[in-house]
KERO-165770 format. One record per residue (C-alpha): residue in three letters; x, y, z. Coordinates in steps of 0.05 Angstrom, whole numbers, padded with zeros to 5 digits, always signed. Example, Ala and Ser with C-alpha at 12.3 -4.5 7.8 and 13.67 -1.06 7.14 Angstrom:
REM KERO-165770
ALA+00246-00090+00156/SER+00273-00021+00143/
REM end
This chain:
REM KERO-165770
UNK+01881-00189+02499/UNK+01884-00259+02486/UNK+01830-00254+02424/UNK+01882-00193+02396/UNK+01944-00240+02411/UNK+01944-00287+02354/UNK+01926-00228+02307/UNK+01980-00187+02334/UNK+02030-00244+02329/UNK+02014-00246+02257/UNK+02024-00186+02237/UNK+02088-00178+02266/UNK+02114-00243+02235/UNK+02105-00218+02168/UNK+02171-00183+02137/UNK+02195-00120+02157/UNK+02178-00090+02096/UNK+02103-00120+02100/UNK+02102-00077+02168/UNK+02139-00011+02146/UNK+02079-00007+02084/UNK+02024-00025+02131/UNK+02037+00012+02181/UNK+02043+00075+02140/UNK+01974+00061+02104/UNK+01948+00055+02169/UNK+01972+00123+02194/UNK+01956+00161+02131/UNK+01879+00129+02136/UNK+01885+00143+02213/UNK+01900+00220+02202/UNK+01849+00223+02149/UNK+01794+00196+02194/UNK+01825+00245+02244/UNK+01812+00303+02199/UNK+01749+00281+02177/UNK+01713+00274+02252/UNK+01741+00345+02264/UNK+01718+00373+02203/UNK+01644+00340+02209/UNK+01645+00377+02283/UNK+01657+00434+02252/UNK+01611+00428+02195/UNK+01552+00410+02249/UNK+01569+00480+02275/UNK+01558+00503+02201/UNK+01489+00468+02206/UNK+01463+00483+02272/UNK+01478+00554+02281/UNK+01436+00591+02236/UNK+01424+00650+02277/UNK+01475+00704+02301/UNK+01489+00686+02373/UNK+01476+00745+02423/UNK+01551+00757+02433/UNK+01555+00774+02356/UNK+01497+00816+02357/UNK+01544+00880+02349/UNK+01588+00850+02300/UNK+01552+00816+02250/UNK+01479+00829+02222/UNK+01441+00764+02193/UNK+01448+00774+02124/UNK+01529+00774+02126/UNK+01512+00724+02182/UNK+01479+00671+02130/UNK+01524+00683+02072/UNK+01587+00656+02113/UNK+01549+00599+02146/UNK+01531+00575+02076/UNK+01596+00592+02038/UNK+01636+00558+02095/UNK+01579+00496+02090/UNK+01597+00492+02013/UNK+01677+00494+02032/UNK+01670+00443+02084/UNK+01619+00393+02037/UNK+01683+00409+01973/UNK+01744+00395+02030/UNK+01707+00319+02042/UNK+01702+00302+01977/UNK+01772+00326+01951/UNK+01807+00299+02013/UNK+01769+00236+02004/UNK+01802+00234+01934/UNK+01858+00255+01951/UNK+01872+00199+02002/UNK+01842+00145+01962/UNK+01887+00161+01899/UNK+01958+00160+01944/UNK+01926+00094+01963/UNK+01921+00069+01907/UNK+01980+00093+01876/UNK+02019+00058+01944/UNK+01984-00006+01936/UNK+01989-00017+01865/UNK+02069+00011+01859/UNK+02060+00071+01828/UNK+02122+00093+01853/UNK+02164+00044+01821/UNK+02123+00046+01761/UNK+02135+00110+01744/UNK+02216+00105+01770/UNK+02226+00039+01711/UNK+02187+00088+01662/UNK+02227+00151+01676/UNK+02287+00105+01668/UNK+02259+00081+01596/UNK+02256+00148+01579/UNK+02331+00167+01593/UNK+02348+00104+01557/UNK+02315+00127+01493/UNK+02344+00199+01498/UNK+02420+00170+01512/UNK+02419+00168+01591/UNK+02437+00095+01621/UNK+02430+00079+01691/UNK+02493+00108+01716/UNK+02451+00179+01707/UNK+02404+00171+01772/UNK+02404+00252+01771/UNK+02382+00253+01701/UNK+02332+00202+01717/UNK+02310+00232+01788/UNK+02287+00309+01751/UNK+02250+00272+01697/UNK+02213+00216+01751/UNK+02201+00293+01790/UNK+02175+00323+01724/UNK+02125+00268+01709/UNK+02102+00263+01785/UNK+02090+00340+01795/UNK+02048+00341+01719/UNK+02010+00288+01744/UNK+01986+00313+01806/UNK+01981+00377+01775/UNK+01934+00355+01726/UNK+01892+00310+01773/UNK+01881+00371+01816/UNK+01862+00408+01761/UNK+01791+00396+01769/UNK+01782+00402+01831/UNK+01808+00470+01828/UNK+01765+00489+01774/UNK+01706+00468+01817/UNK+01737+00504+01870/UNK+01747+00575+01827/UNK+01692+00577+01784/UNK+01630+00542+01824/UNK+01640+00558+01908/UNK+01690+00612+01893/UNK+01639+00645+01846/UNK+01583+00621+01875/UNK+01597+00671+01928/UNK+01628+00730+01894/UNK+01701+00724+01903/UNK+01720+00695+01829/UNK+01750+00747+01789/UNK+01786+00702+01742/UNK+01762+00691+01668/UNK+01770+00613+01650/UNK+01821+00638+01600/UNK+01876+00676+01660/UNK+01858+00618+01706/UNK+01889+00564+01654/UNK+01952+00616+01638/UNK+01957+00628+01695/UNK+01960+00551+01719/UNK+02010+00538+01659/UNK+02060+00591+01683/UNK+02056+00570+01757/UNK+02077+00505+01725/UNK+02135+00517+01692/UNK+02155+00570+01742/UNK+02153+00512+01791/UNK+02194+00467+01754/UNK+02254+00513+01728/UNK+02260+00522+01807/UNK+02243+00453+01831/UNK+02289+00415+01786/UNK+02353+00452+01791/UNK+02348+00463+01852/UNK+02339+00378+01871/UNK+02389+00364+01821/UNK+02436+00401+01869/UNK+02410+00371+01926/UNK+02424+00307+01901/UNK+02490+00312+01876/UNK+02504+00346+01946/UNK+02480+00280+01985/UNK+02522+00239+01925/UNK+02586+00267+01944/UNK+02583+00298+02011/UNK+02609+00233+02041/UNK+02584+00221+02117/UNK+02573+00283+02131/UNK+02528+00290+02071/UNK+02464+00319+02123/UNK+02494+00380+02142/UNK+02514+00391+02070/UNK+02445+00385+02052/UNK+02422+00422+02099/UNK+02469+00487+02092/UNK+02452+00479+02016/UNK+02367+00486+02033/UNK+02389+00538+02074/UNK+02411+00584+02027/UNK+02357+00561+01974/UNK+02299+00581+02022/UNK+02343+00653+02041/UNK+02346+00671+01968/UNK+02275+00640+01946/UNK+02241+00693+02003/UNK+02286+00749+01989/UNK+02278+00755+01906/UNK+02201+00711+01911/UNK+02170+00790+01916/UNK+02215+00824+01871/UNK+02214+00768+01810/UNK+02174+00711+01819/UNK+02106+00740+01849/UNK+02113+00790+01792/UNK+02108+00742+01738/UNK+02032+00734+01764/UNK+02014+00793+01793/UNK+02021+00867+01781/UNK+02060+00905+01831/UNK+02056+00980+01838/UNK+02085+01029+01889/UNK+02035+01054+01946/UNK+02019+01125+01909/UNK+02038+01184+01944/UNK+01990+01212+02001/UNK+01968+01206+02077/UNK+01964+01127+02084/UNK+02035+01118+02048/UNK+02068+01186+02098/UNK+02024+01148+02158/UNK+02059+01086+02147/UNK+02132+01116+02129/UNK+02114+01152+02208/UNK+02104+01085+02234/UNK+02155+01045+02211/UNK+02203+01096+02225/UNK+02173+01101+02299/UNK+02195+01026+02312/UNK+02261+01027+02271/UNK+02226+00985+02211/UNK+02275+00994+02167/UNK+02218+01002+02102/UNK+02250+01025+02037/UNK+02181+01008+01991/UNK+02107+00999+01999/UNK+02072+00964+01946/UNK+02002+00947+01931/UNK+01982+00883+01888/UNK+01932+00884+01840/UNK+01892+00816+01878/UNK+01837+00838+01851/UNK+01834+00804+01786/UNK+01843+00737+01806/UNK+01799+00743+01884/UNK+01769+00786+01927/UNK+01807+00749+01986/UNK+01855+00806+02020/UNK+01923+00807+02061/UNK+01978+00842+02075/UNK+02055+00818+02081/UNK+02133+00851+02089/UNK+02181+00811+02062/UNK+02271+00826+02061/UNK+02329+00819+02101/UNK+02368+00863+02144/UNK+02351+00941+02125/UNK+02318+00925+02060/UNK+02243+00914+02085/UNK+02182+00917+02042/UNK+02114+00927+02058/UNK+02057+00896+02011/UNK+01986+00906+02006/UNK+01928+00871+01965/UNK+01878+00925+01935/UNK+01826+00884+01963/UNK+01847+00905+02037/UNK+01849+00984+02008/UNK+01780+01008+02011/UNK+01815+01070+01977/UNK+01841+01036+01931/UNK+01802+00978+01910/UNK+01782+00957+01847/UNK+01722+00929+01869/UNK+01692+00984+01904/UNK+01704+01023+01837/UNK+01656+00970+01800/UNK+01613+00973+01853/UNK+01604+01051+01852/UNK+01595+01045+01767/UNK+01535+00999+01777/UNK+01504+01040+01835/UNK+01508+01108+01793/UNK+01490+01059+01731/UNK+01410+01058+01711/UNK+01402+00981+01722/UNK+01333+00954+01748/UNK+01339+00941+01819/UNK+01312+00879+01858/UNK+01256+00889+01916/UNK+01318+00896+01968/UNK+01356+00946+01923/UNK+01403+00916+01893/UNK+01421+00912+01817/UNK+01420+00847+01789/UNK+01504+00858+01763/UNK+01515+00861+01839/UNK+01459+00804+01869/UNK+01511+00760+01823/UNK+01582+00787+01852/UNK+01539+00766+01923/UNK+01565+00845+01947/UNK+01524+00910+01963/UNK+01573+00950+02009/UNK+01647+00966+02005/UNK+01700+00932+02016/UNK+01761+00936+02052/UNK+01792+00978+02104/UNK+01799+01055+02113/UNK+01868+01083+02128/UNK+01868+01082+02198/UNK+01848+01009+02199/UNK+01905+00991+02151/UNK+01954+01024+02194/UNK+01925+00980+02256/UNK+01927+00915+02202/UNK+02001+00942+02186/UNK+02019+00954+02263/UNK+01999+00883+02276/UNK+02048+00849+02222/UNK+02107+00900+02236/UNK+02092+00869+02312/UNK+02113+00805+02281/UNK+02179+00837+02272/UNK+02189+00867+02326/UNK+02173+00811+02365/UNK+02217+00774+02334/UNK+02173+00729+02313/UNK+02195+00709+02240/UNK+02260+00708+02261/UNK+02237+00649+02306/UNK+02194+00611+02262/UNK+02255+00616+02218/UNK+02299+00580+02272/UNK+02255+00530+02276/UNK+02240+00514+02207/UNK+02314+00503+02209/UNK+02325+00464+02261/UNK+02269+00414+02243/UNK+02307+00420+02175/UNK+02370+00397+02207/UNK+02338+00342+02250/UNK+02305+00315+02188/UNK+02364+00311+02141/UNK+02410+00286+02204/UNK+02353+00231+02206/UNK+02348+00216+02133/UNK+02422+00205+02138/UNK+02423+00140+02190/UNK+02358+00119+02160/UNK+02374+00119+02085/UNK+02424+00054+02081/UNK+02366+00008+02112/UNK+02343-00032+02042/UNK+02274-00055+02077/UNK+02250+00021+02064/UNK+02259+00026+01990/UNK+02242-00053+01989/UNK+02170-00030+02028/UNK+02147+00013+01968/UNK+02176-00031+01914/UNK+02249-00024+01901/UNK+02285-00086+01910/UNK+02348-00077+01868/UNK+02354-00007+01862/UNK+02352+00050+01918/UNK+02353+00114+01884/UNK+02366+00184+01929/UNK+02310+00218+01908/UNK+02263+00146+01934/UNK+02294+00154+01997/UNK+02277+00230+02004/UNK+02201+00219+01983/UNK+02199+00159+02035/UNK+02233+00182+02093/UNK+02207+00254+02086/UNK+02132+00243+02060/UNK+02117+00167+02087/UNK+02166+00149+02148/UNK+02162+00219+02184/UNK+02084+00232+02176/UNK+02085+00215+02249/UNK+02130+00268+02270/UNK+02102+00317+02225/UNK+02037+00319+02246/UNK+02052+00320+02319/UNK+02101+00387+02293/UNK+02043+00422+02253/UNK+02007+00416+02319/UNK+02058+00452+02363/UNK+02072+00505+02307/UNK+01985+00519+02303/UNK+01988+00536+02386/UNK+02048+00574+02373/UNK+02029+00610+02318/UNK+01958+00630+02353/UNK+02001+00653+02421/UNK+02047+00698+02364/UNK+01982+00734+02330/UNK+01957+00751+02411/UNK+02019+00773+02417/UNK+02025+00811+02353/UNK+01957+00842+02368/UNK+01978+00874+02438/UNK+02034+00901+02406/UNK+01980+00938+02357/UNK+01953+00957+02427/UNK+02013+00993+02448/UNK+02020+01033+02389/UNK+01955+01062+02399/UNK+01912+01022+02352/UNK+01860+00978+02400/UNK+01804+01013+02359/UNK+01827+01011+02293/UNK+01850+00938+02296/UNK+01780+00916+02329/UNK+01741+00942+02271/UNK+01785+00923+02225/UNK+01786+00843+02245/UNK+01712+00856+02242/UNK+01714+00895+02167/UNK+01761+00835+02139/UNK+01719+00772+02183/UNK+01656+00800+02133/UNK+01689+00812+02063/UNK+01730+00745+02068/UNK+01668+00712+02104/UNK+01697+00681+02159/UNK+01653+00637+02204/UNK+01653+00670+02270/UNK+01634+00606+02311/UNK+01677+00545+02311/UNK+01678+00476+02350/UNK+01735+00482+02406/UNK+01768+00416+02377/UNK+01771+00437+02304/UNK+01801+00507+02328/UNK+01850+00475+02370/UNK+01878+00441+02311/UNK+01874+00476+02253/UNK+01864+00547+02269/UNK+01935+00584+02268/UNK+01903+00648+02284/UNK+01852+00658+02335/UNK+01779+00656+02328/UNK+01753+00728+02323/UNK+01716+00734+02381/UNK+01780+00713+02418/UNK+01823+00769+02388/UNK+01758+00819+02402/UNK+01758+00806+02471/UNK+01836+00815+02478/UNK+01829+00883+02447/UNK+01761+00897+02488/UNK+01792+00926+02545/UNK+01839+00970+02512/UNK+01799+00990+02451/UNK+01803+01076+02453/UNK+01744+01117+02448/
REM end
């Protein structure tokens, strides 16, 4: 204590904006550390287990085995390195007054186009337009690399090089004709609302994040992928039965073409009130999917084959069997989401989402007059609204907001147990257990984790977990 003491005394002597910049460095270098001692757990796991443990024996053979140990090895060696960047370029940024830099340059800008100072909304959007196209175009690489070396590497690329850059141009500009409209609202809202300016705010994100889920499926998701009704038949009457049997009130089924950009699956409902849709990738269909059509071409095709049977067009997708689900295991997949619903369980995350909302903005509110906050970061005669949202929100409550994504992770596990027995009551133990097993191999999941690393980070249960819930159920 006494060798800390003069240190300590030190540090707190310097000025309260000194402390408020240090201190957040500290924590954002802290969490990183954090992250990276799980993830190396984890990745030891990767390492060590290269044989399928005598509990898996029935679930896994040792080719699928292998291919999941090594494509989660590559994930975890590509999550180091860009989270390494990642941390060391907001760094930077901090320490050398990015921030600010950019602000003064956005405000040059306005200047030259006719805007003086008095237009801080005018100069806010174009400081957010600059600061979202740089970080876009920084993280361009990495998800290149990402894409078209480990995602291809192990057969789930789809994408040409050509839809991958289209594709990352119209995510941009979809972003910002949403993004910038909607913050210029914001910020006039917190500009006039007077003192009670937070629950303003708040009422205002509200009804953004209401509308954004209810048209997202109907006209935004559209714009990148194609959308088609579920054709008639037994899985779309099967579900119709279903829904109907728990009062979902379903008025469309989809499926989503997900197959030309990944052979990743999921399923989702989306809607308010009585207007529920169900969605479901191709990729989950093994009716329906793309892939499987490819698949069957090049078996009937006359290419060479390899000593272990395989053609050489398929050795490079890294797939020799079908994917997906068959109907009954859909309708399991389906019962467990619908038990989301029925639960109540969206409607809760949705509560809470608010309420954190609330807290935050109530928060933002006392905290936004204090000058040593903008002064930390590098505004000394200026403290613009949008400044005080990106510290306050990003910087000052990283704290809270870690310690939140925790609680959310256990809740969100106990909601998918529960979500699961649900399946369980509607008959579909069976279905559902081969199913989490059918979607574990074509996504190749890693079946072993380290306890820590699942504690944090996993918001659904490890398989085995969710196997052994349905065990004792499962039908015959």
């Amino acid at each position: 204590a006494e060798m800390w003491a003069p240190l300590l005394d030190a540090l707190w002597a310097l000025p309260l904006e000194k402390r408020i910049f240090g201190a957040v460095l500290l924590f954002s270098w802290t969490v990183y550390l954090w992250e990276t001692f799980l993830a190396q757990r984890q990745r030891r796991v990767y390492r060590n287990t290269t044989h399928v443990p005598k509990e898996l024996g029935q679930i896994m053979d040792s080719e699928t085995f292998e291919k999941s140990r090594l494509y989660q090895l590559d994930k975890s060696t590509f999550s180091f390195w860009s989270g390494l960047y990642s941390e060391t370029e907001g760094t930077v940024i901090l320490l050398f007054g990015g921030i600010p830099y950019l602000w003064n340059f956005s405000g040059v800008v306005c200047r030259r186009a006719g805007f003086g100072p008095e237009y801080e909304i005018t100069q806010s959007l174009v400081f957010l337009f600059l600061a979202t196209l740089f970080s876009a175009l920084t993280g361009l690489p990495w998800s290149l690399y990402n894409t078209f070396v480990i995602e291809e590497k192990h057969g789930f690329n789809q994408q040409t090089l050509g839809f991958f850059m289209k594709d990352a141009i119209k995510k941009f500009v979809v972003t910002q004709c949403i993004l910038l409209p909607v913050t210029s609202l914001l910020l006039y809202i917190i500009k006039i609302g007077g003192d009670y300016f937070f629950i303003y705010a708040w009422l205002f994100t509200l009804v953004v994040s209401l509308v954004l889920v209810t048209i997202y499926a109907d006209y935004i998701a559209p714009l990148f992928d194609k959308f088609i009704p579920l054709p008639e038949g037994t899985l779309k009457e099967e579900i119709e039965v279903m829904a109907k049997n728990i009062d979902f009130p379903l008025t469309k089924v989809y499926v989503v073409e997900g197959s030309k950009r990944s052979s990743h699956s999921n399923a989702y409902f989306y809607g308010f009130f009585k207007n529920k849709r169900i969605v479901l990738f191709d990729t989950l269909l093994e009716e329906y999917s793309v892939l499987n059509k490819e698949l069957t071409e090049e078996g009937s095709s006359e290419s060479p084959k390899s000593e272990e049977g395989e053609s050489p067009e398929t050795k490079a997708k890294g797939r020799n069997k079908k994917q997906g689900c068959k109907n009954e295991e859909v309708l399991a997949v389906l019962g467990h989401e619908l038990g989301h619903w029925k639960l109540g369980h969206t409607v809760k995350n949705i509560v809470i989402s608010q309420m954190n909302s609330f807290l935050c903005f109530f928060l933002f509110a006392i905290l936004i007059g204090q000058k040593e906050l903008f002064a930390a970061f590098g505004f000394y005669d200026t403290q613009p609204t949008l400044i005080g949202l990106m510290i306050i929100f990003q910087f000052i409550f990283s704290p809270y907001n870690e310690v939140l994504s925790f609680c959310l992770t256990v809740l969100s596990r106990r909601f998918e147990f529960q979500a699961d027995a649900f399946a369980k009551k509607l008959g579909k133990a069976k279905d559902l257990y081969s199913a989490l097993i059918k979607l574990n191999k074509d996504n190749l999941g890693f079946p072993v984790s380290d306890w820590l690393f699942s504690m944090w980070h996993y918001s659904h249960p490890p398989l085995l977990e969710r196997l052994q819930a349905l065990q004792d159920s499962k039908q015959d």
